[in-house]
Structure formats: structure tokens, C-alpha cells
N, C-alpha and C positions, 0 to 999 in steps of 0.2 A: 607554188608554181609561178613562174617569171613569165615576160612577155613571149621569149622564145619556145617555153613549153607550150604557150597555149596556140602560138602559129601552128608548130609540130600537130596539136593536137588537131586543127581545122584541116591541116593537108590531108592527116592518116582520118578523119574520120568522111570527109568526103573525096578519100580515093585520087587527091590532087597531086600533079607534079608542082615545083616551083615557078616553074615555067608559068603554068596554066593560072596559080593564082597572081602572080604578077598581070598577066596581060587579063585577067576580069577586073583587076581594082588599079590597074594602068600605070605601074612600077616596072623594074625592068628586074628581071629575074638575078640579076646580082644585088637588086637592095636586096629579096625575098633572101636571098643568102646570108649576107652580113645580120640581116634581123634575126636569122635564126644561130648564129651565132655570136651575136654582141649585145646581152639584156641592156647596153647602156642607150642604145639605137632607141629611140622612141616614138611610135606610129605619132599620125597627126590622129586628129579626132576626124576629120573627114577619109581619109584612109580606112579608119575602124566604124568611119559609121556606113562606108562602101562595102566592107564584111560585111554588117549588119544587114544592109538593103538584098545583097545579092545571096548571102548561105545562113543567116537567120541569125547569128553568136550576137547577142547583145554589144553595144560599142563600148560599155565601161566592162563588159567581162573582158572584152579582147584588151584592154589597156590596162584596166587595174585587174583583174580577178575579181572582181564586183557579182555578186551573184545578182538576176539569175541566169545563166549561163547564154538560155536564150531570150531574141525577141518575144516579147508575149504578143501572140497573133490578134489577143482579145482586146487591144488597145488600139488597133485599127480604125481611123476616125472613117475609114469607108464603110465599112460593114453596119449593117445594121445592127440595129440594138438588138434585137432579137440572135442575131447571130456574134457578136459579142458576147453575151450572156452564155450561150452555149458553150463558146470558145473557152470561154474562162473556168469555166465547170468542167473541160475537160484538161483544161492547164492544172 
């Protein structure tokens, strides 16, 4: 899976136009275009790490395919330890 498949996959799996992800991560919906057809096009790391903060997709899944697909919520230096521990037990 290339970079283009896994934008594809973020739109179809949270129901996004191109549109709508460009103006959350502040691109103009022609890059979102060319990215999903040109795997040579390559995000910044702040780009993927604006995925990351706003719809959960890890920032090395969104650039390399890096497992694991998502953010682990249990790494959260806010949470209590107590609710880390949870988190991660349900991860």
C-alpha cells in the first residue's frame, strides 16, 4: 500500500470529501488531488502529524506504512497513569 492508498483509505473510512480533508489539515483540495494521484508527491511530517492530531492514523503509518496504523491513545502524557494503563489494555 503507497501513500495514495492510504489518503484513499482515511477519506473512505471517515466518510471525507477531498475538500473537507484539505481544509482540516489546511492544503487546498488540488494538492489532496495530485497526492492521491502521484505516490511521488510526499506529505511533510507536519502534514501527517495534522492527520495524526485531528482523525487518530499514526504519522509514520500515514507516510511509510509503518504499523501501528493508529495513534496509541495510551501514550498520552495527559492522562493519568491509571487511565493509560487501562487504555493500553484495551489497545
Amino acid at each position: 500500500m503507497n501513500q495514495c492508498d492510504r489518503i484513499r483509505q482515511i477519506l473512505k473510512e471517515n466518510k471525507l470529501k477531498q475538500k473537507q480533508l484539505a481544509s482540516v489539515i489546511g492544503v487546498t483540495e488540488s494538492y489532496i488531488s495530485k497526492l492521491l494521484k502521484n505516490p511521488d508527491i510526499k506529505l511533510s511530517q507536519s502534514i501527517a502529524s495534522l492527520i495524526e492530531e485531528k482523525y487518530g492514523y499514526n504519522a509514520d503509518w500515514v507516510l511509510n506504512g509503518t504499523e501501528p496504523k493508529f495513534k496509541q491513545i495510551s501514550k498520552c502524557n495527559s492522562l493519568s497513569e491509571v487511565h493509560q494503563k487501562a487504555l493500553a489494555q484495551l489497545e
